[in-house]
N, C-alpha and C positions, 0 to 999 in steps of 0.2 A: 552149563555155561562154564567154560574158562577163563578167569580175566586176563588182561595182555594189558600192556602199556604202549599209549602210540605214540608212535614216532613226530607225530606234530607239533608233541610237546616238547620235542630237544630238535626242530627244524635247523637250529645252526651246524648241531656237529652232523657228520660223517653218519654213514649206515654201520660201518665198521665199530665205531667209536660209541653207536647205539647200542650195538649187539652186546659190546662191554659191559657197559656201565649200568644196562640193566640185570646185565646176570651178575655183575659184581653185587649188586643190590640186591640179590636174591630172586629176580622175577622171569622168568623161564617163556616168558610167551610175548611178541608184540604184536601190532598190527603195521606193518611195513606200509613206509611211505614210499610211493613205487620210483615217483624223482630219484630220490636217493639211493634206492636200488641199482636203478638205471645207470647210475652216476658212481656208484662202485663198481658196477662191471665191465664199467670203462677201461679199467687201471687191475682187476681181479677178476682171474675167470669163475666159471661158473661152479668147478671144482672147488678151488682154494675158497669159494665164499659158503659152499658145501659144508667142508670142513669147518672154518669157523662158526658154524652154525649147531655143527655136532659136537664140536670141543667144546661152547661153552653152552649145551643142549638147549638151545634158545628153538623155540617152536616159531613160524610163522603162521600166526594164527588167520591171519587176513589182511589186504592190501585195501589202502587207499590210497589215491582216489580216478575214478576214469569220467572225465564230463566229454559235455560234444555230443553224447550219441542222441539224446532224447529231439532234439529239435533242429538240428541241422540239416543243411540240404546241400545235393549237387558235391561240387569238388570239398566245399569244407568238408561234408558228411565222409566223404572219402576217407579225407584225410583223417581223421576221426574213429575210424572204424578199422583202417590199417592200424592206428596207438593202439586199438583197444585189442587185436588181434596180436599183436608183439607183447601185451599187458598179459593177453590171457596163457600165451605159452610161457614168460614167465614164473606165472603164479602154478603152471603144470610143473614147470621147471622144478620151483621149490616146494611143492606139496603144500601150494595155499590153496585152500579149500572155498573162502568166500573172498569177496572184491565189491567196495564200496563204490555205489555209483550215484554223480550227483547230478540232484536233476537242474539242466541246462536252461532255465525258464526267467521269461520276462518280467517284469513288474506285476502286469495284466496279465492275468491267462485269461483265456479265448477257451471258449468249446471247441475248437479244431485244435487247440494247442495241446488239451489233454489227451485227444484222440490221437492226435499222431503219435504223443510220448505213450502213450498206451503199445499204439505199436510195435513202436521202436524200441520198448521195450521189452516186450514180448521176443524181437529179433535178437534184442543182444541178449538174452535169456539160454535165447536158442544157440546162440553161439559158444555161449559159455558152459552150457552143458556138455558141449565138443569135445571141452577141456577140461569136465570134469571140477570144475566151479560153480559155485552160487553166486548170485548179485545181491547185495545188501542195498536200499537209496538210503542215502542222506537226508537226515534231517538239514537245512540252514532255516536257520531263526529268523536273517531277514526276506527270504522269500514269501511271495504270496504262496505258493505250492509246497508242499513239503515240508512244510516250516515245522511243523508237530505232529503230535497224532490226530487232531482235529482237521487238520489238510490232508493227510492220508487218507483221511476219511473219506473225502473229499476225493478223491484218488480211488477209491476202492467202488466209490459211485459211480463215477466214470468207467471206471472197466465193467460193472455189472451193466451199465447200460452198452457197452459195446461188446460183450457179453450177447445180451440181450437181439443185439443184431448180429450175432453169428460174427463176428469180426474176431473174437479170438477168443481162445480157450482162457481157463482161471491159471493168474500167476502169480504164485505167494511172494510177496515181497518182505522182507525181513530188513533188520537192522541188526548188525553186526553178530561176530560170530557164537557157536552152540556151544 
């Protein structure tokens, strides 16, 4: 494991002004917040943010964060899965390796709820394999799903039993990067 520092915890400044202040700090790795990526490369190309990246040897260790994909439908899910496909070239882009994905869930899960985001999970898996990325999920604390390792678990049931029905192969899901 590598540790990194993420960018959620300096949300105000700049991607640029990230890239500084942690390598002025001595810490060589972050987990890029993809907003603010996005949001530099408005104004800097993909070269010139290259280079500052090798000038001040800052690794991008992993992107956060992609939601949408697990439970949407119709045109949102569209919409949703074009972000997630400009997110994953990207993170080819900069030789980010994993991409943090949160799961997109109600209050209440449903047994159709799991089974879909099983799915849909499994797809954006497959996607991102395309691109030579891993998906890491999110823990959120206040979710009923994912909240812990206790609801993953919960999650890992779920896919054993869709498993179970031949509905999809095993898909290792991790949190954050090796």
């Amino acid at each position: 494991m590598k540790p990194c520092i993420s960018e959620a915890t300096t949300l105000p400044q700049s991607f640029a002004d990230d890239v500084n202040t942690y390598a002025d700090a001595g810490c060589d790795a972050m987990e890029v917040w993809l907003t603010k990526l996005e949001n530099h490369l408005e104004k800097h190309s993909p070269a010139d943010t290259a280079k500052l990246l090798k000038d001040r040897r800052m690794t991008l260790a992993a992107a956060a964060y992609q939601g949408g994909l697990l439970l949407s439908q119709g045109e949102q899910r569209k919409a949703h899965y074009d972000h997630f496909r400009r997110r994953l070239e990207l993170c080819q882009q900069f030789g980010i390796r994993t991409l943090l994905v949160v799961a997109d869930f109600v209050r209440e899960v449903q047994q159709q709820d799991l089974e879909r985001a099983v799915v849909s999970l499994r797809q954006a898996a497959q996607w991102a394999s395309a691109f030579d990325v891993r998906l890491a999920l999110e823990f959120r604390g206040s979710d009923t799903f994912c909240a812990s390792l206790d609801t993953r678990a919960g999650a890992g049931r779920a896919v054993r039993r869709a498993e179970r029905r031949r509905q999809l192969r095993r898909l290792p899901l991790l949190h954050g990067p090796e």
